[in-house]
N, C-alpha and C positions, 0 to 999 in steps of 0.2 A: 426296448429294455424297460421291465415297468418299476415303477418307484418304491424305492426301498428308503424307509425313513435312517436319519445316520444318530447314532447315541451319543449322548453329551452327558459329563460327569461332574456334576457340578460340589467340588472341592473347596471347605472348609473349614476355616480355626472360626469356632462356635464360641471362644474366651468372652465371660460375661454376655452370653444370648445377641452381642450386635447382628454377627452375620444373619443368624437365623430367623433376625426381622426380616431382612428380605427377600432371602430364598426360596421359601413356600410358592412366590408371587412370580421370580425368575422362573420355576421351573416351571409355573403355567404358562408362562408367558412364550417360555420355550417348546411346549408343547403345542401351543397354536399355531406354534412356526413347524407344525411337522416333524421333531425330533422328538427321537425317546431320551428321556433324562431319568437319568439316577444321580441321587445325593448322598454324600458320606461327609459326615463331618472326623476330621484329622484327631479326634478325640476318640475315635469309635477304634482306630488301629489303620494297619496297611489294607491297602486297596489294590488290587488289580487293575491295572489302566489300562491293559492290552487289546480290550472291546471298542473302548470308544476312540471315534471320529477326533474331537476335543475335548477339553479342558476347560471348567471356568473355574479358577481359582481365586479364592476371598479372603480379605483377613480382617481384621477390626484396626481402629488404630487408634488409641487410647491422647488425651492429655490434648494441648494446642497445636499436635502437628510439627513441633519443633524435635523436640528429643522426642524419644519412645515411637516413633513413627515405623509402620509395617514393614515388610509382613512380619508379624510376632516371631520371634526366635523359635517355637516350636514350628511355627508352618513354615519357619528355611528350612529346619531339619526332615522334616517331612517331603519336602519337595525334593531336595539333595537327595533323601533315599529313594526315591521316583527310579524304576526300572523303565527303558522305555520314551522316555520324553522325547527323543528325537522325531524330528517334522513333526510332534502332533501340534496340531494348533493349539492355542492358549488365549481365553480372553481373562482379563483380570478385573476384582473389583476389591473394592474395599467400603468399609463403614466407619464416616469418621468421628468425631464429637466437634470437634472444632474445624479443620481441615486435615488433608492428607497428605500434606506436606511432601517430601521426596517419597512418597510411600509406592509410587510406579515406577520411578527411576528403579528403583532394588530390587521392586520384583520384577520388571522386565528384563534389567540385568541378570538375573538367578536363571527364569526361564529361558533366556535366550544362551548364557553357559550352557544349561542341560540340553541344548540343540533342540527345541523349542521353536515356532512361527508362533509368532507372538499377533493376535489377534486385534485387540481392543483392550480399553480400559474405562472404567468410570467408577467414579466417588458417590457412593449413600449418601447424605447426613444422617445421620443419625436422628435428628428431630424432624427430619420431612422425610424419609427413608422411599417416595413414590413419585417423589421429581424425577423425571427425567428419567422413571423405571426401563423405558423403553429401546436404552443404548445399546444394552449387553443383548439383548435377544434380537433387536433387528441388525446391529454387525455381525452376528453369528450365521443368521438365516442368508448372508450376503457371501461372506470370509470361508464359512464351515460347509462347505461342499465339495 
């Protein structure tokens, strides 16, 4: 059987350009792993998810990590509306300022309601946004097959 690369969608609240630091970087990064990626930021409207393999969903998280912590009230609503979610894999990240506080606990809890294989997680800083770039694409290229 010969190799068929698998699509990854990589899913965004873009609020105040955090996510969209590091994205650009993910989706190369995810292309060197062999996956086709497309990117929609949750700003652009609904999305079709029916094509792709996974999920990597992001959100920003504004202030000290304490209150206001992710995923932003528009990107639960957006997920909630998610047709589809069942078994697809999901990795998650987020962009913080300070930390990110419970900000995995919520989303892993959301994705794993909408029947959801919840993948992996890691935190941006926001001031060093290429530490540690390397989480989300190498659990994906291990998780997502």
């Amino acid at each position: 059987m010969p190799f068929r690369p698998l699509r990854l969608l990589i899913l965004f609240d873009d609020t105040r350009g955090y996510c969209g630091r590091v994205v650009p970087r993910m989706k190369e990064m995810l292309e060197q792993r062999a996956f086709l990626v497309d990117v929609h930021r949750i700003q652009d409207g609904p999305v079709d998810i029916t094509p792709y393999a996974g999920l990597v969903i992001g959100t920003p998280v504004f202030g000290l990590g304490i209150k206001g912590v992710g995923p932003t009230p528009a990107l639960t609503k957006f997920i909630e509306d998610l047709e589809d979610l069942d078994e697809k894999k999901v990795a998650l990240f987020c962009v913080y300022e300070l930390r990110p506080g419970t900000t995995f606990d919520r989303m892993k809890g959301l994705i794993l309601e909408m029947g959801a294989d919840f993948v992996a997680a890691h935190g941006y800083w926001l001031l060093r946004p290429r530490h540690q770039e390397h989480i989300i694409p190498a659990e994906c290229m291990v998780r997502i097959r």
